[in-house]
C-alpha positions in Angstrom: -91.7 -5.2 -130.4 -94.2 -2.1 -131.1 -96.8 -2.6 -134.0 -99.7 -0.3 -135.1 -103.2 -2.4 -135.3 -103.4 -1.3 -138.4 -100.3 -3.2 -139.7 -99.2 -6.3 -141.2 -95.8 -7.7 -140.6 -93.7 -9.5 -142.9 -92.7 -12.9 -142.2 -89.1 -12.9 -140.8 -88.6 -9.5 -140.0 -88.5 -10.1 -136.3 -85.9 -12.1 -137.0 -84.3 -10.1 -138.6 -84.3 -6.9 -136.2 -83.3 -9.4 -133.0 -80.1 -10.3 -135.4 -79.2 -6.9 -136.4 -79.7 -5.5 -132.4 -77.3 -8.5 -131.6 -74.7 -7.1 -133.8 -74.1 -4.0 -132.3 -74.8 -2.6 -128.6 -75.3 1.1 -129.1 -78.5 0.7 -131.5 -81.9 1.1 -129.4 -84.2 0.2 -131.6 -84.6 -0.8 -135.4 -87.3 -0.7 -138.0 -87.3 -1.6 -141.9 -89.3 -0.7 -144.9 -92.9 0.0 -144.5 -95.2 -0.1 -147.3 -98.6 1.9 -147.2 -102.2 1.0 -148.6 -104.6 4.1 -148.6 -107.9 2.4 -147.9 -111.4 4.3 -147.8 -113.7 4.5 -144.5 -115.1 1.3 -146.0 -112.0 -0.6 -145.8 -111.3 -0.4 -150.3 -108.3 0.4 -151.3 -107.2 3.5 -153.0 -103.5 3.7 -153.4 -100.6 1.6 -152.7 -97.1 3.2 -151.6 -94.0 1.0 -151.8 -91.2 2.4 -149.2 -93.3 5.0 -147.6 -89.9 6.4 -146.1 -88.3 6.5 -149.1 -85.0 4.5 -148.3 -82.3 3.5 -150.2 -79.1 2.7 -148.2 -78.6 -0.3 -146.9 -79.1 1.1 -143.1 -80.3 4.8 -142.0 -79.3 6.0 -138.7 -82.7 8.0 -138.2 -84.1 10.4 -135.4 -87.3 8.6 -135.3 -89.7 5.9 -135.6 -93.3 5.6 -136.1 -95.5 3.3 -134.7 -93.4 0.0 -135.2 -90.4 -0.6 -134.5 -88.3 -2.9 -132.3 -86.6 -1.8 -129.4 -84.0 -3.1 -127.0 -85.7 -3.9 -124.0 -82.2 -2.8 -121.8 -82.7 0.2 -123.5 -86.1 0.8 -122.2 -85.7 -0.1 -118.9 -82.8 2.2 -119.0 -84.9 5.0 -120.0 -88.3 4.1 -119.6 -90.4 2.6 -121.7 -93.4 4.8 -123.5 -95.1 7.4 -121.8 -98.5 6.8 -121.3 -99.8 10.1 -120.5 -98.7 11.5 -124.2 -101.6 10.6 -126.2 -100.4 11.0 -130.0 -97.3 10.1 -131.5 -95.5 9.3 -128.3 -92.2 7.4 -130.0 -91.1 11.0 -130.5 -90.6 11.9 -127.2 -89.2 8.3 -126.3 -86.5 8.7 -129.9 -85.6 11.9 -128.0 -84.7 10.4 -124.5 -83.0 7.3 -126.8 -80.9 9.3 -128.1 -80.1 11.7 -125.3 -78.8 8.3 -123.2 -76.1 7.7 -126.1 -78.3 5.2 -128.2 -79.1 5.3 -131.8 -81.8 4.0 -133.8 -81.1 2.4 -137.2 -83.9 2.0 -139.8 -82.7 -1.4 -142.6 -83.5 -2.0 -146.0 -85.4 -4.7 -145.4 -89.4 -5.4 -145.5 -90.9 -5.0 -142.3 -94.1 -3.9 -142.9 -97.6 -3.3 -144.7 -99.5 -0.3 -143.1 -103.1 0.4 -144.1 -104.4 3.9 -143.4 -106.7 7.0 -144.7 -105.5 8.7 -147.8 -102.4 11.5 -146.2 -102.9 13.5 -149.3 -107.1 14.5 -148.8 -108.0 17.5 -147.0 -109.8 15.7 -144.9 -107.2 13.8 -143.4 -104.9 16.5 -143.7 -107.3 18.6 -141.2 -107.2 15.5 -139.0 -103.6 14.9 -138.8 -103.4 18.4 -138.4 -105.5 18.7 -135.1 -103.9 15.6 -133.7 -100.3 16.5 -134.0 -101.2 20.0 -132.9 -102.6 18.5 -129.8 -99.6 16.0 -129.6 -97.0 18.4 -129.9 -98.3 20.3 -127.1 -98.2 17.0 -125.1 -95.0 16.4 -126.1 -93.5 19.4 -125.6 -95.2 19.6 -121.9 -93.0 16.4 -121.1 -89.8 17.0 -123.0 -89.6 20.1 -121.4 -89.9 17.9 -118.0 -86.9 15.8 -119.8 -84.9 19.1 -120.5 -85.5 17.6 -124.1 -87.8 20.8 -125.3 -85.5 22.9 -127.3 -84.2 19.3 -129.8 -88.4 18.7 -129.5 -88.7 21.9 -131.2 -85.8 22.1 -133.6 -86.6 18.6 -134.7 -90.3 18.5 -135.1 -91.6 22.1 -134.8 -91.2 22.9 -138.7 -95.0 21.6 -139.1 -96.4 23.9 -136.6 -95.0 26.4 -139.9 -96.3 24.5 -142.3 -99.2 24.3 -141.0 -100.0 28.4 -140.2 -98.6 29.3 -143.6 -100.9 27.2 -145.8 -104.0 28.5 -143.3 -102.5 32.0 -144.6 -102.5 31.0 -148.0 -106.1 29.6 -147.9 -107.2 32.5 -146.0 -105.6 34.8 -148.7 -107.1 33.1 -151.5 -110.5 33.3 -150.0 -109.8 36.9 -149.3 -108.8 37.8 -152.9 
């Protein structure tokens, strides 16, 4: 079981993950609903987010997980566990070798957890997510290549690296004009 130190898990929910990873052999790993409160750099809180994911069926078969998640600890041993050396974001490059073995990973509508973070929607933390999963992806990408996972890597998670260049061009434009 995987958690962010930021998080708060519902009561149950391991429970209820170790049931549903009993049921059927070919899921790796399973996570539920997370719920997000925004808090400032002084610990207030500024917003609350119910579903941060946004589900609504009763189970997802998804590419990837955040931070928390539980996982089948076969599966792991099967295709090793986290790697250490990625230093952001590093359930990415595990969902990829997941899935690559034959496994899938299965998000439920049920309450897992409560996440408390910076605001995703101020520049400030945009610019800082930004940098990170810049720097990430460049990790990653060094040790899915080493995989022979880089070209799903890209196709999967490279659409920010775009998102990213064209609202610098934007900004720069408007400063321009």
């Amino acid at each position: 079981f995987f958690v962010d130190g930021d998080t708060i898990i519902y009561r149950h929910w391991l429970e209820k993950a170790i049931a549903f990873l009993h049921g059927d052999d070919q899921v790796a790993g399973v996570a539920g609903i997370v719920h997000e409160i925004a808090v400032d750099d002084e610990g207030r809180m500024l917003s609350f987010k119910k579903n941060r994911y946004n589900q609504t069926a009763q189970q997802d078969q998804v590419n990837v997980f955040g931070g928390i998640a539980v996982y089948r600890r076969s599966v792991l041993e099967e295709v090793k566990p986290f790697n250490p050396y990625i230093k952001a974001t590093p359930e990415l490059e595990l969902s990829l070798r997941i899935r690559k073995a034959g496994y899938r990973l299965v998000r439920l509508f049920a309450p897992m957890a409560i996440t408390l973070a910076p605001q995703r929607e101020t520049f400030h933390e945009i610019l800082r997510r930004s940098k990170t999963n810049l720097y990430a992806m460049g990790d990653t990408l060094h040790y899915c290549r080493k995989e022979g996972l880089m070209l799903q890597y890209m196709k999967e998670r490279m659409g920010f690296v775009f998102q990213f260049a064209l609202g610098l061009m934007i900004a720069l434009a408007i400063l321009i004009i």
